[in-house]
Steps between C-alpha positions, in 0.01 A plus 500: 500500500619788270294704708770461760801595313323779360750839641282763332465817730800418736647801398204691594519338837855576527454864438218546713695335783851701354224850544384398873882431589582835329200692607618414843893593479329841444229539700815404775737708337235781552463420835860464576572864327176654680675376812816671430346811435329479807824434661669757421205745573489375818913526551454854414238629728704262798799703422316784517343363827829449654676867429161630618503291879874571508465857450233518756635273767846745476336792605190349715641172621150387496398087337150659506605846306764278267226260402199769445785691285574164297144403431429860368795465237399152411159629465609783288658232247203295480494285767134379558516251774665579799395161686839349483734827522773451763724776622760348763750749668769314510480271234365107567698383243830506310870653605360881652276388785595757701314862603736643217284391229113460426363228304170487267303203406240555220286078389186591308308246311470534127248347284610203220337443210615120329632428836150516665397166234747348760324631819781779526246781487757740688849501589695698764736741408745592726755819502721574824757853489737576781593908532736672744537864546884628578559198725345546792098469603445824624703789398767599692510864621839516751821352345760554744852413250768497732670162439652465876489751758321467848182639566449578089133616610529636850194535718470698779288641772153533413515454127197446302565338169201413315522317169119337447531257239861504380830337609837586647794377316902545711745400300776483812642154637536651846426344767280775584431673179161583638524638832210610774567704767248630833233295483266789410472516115277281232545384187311350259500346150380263253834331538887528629744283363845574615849323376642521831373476809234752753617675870354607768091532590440318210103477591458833361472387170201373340554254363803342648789586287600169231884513599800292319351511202811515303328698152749707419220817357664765255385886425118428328569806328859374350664840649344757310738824499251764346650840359840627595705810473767266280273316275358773298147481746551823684484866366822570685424848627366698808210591324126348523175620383275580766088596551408782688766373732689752780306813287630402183290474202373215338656324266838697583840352525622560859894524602664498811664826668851510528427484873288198469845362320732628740308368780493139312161457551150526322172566656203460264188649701140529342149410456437425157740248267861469362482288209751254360561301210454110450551421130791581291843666572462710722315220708506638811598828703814460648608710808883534574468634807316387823134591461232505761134480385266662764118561409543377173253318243747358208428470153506138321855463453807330581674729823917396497680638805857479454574586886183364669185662619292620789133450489308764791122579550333386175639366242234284181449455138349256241742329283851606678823320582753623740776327421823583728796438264743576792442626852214434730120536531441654814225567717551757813338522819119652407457218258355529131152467406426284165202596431210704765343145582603143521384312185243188589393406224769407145271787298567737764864392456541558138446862572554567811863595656805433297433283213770283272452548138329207289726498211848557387865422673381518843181378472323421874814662658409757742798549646862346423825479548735316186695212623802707503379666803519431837342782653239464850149635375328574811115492397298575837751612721275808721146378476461511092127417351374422212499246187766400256396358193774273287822323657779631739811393295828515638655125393849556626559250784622775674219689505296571799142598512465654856144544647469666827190683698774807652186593723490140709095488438475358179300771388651512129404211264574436137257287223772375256290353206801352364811298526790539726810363359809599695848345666365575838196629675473647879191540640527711864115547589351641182177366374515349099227355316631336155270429222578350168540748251341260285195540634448850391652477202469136375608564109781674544672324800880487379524173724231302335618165275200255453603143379328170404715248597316195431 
């Protein structure tokens, strides 16, 4: 019977057992910790994912383009499976499902190792990132600011505004802050969202204007104000250098006549460059009188006019701002060509025609007016061509971009690859096709903010 109460070797029993039980709290552990890694592998290349769809649905509006973009960044951060990769525009789950944001799934199944004793040979691990891109699902290219006027974005006659791909944001609460007129004129975007309501033959648009939206929108470029003759930006003289321009030689610093002065007036004629400055004081050359360019390529610079400016025959350069401080930007009847062709194609545009600089205070400005100025800029008033690369800036709510065909047959036409953000715009029969400016230059957009919100 002594064999019974005999207890030698339960301690080797109970350490045995004590090394499975261990053994196991590690081989979990290990599992559990493999897991997390995983996790937040996965987290990261969703993330990535997300700002990678979001990016491309802003400037394609395209699920298809969005989704190929995400799996190509997930793939890039190690993603192997791409079974079980969802990409839903708008979101299927959480607070954002609307068109503003774009949502990434990423479940891949990950191998266990004590687990698997269990019959848990794999386990799904699941990451999910929500992005948005500066609010809206497509950019926006025409931001009309006025906050209440009638007919804030006039259309009239046989208009032909042509915005593939972007929206149309009016800020007024008019009754008719968007206003047709005639019957005769398109136009077309990716979407139109007004605050108030839409007048007149509203079936030219396409699509139908969103109306009563009540979305108060702001300046997207927070009222930029460039270089000025007060602020230390400007060179404060008559003087500019010129190249080769009206028989001087190149390189030579050019002033005007005394009869130029008396007359209170500028004319800058030639067919080579004037060149500017864009980086430190003095940022810019600053004209006190009126100037008008005519057959003119301009250096990359920043152009102030402190009593407005008239653009005639042909007027281009790479990397230029015209900013009009005070005064207005006028066009007279003969138009102004941008450019010898219309740009079709965004590299075309980023050399072709009159080109906003890529860097510095008014970067993706092509022309501007600060928000202390009021001032009409007439932009295709007598049949003007060509392409504009970078925004047309003039924020006041004041401020009225007028567009008309002088010669009745529509034979001008403008390719803006850029925003419009002004108080008001008045389109009489001229033909306008807006790009985002994004599009041709997608790093240095000064209106791009990418956020993961979930």
């Amino acid at each position: 019977m002594r064999f019974f109460k005999d207890d030698k070797g339960q301690v080797l029993v109970l350490a045995a057992f004590s090394m499975i039980l261990l053994m196991g709290f590690v081989g979990f552990a290990t599992d559990v910790g493999a897991l997390f890694h995983d996790k937040r592998n996965q987290q990261t290349a969703a993330d990535a994912a997300a700002i990678a769809a979001a990016l491309s649905y802003k400037y394609n509006v395209s699920t298809l383009m969005a989704r190929a973009a995400a799996e190509a960044a997930a793939t890039a951060n190690g993603v192997k499976d791409l079974s079980r990769f969802t990409v839903n525009v708008p979101p299927q789950n959480g607070p954002n499902q609307t068109n503003r944001f774009v949502e990434v799934i990423l479940t891949e199944p990950r191998n266990t190792l004590f687990m698997s004793i269990f019959g848990f040979h794999t386990v799904d691990v699941t990451a999910r990132a929500v992005a948005t891109i500066s609010g809206s699902p497509s950019q926006g290219c025409i931001y009309i600011l006025n906050p209440y006027i009638d007919s804030a974005m006039d259309l009239q006659g046989s208009f032909n505004v042509d915005a593939p791909g972007c929206g149309i944001e009016i800020n007024s609460t008019s009754d008719s802050a968007l206003q047709f007129t005639g019957g005769a004129g398109t136009l077309t975007a990716g979407w139109i969202a007004v605050n108030g309501g839409a007048g007149g033959h509203t079936a030219d648009s396409t699509p139908a204007p969103t109306t009563y939206t009540d979305t108060p929108i702001s300046d997207p470029y927070g009222g930029i104000s460039g270089p000025t003759p007060s602020n230390g930006g400007c060179d404060g003289s008559y003087s500019w250098t010129l190249n080769g321009v009206q028989g001087n030689t190149s390189g030579t610093t050019y002033t005007p006549t005394a009869a130029e002065i008396a007359s209170n007036n500028i004319t800058l004629t030639g067919t080579t460059s004037i060149s500017g400055s864009s980086s430190s004081a003095p940022a810019a050359i600053c004209y006190t009188l009126p100037v008008t360019l005519s057959d003119v390529f301009l250096g990359p610079g920043i152009y102030v006019f402190e009593n407005g400016v008239t653009l005639q025959n042909s007027v281009t350069g790479i990397g230029v701002t015209l900013d009009i401080y005070s005064g207005s930007l006028t066009i007279p009847h003969g138009g102004v060509s941008f450019g010898d062709t219309t740009a079709t194609t965004k590299e075309e545009a980023a050399t072709n025609g009159l080109v906003a600089p890529t860097a510095g205070p008014t970067n993706g400005i092509a022309i501007m007016e600060p928000p202390t100025n009021s001032s009409e800029i007439q932009i295709q008033k007598g049949n003007a061509t060509g392409n504009i690369t970078g925004a047309i800036y003039a924020p006041n709510p004041n401020a009225l971009l007028y567009l008309q065909d002088s010669g009745g047959d529509n034979s001008g036409g403008i390719s803006i690859w850029g925003d419009i953000i002004v108080g008001r715009l008045f389109d009489k029969t001229a033909t306008m096709t807006i790009h985002n400016y994004a599009s041709v230059f997608p790093t240095t957009d000064p209106n791009t903010v990418v956020t993961l919100v979930e």
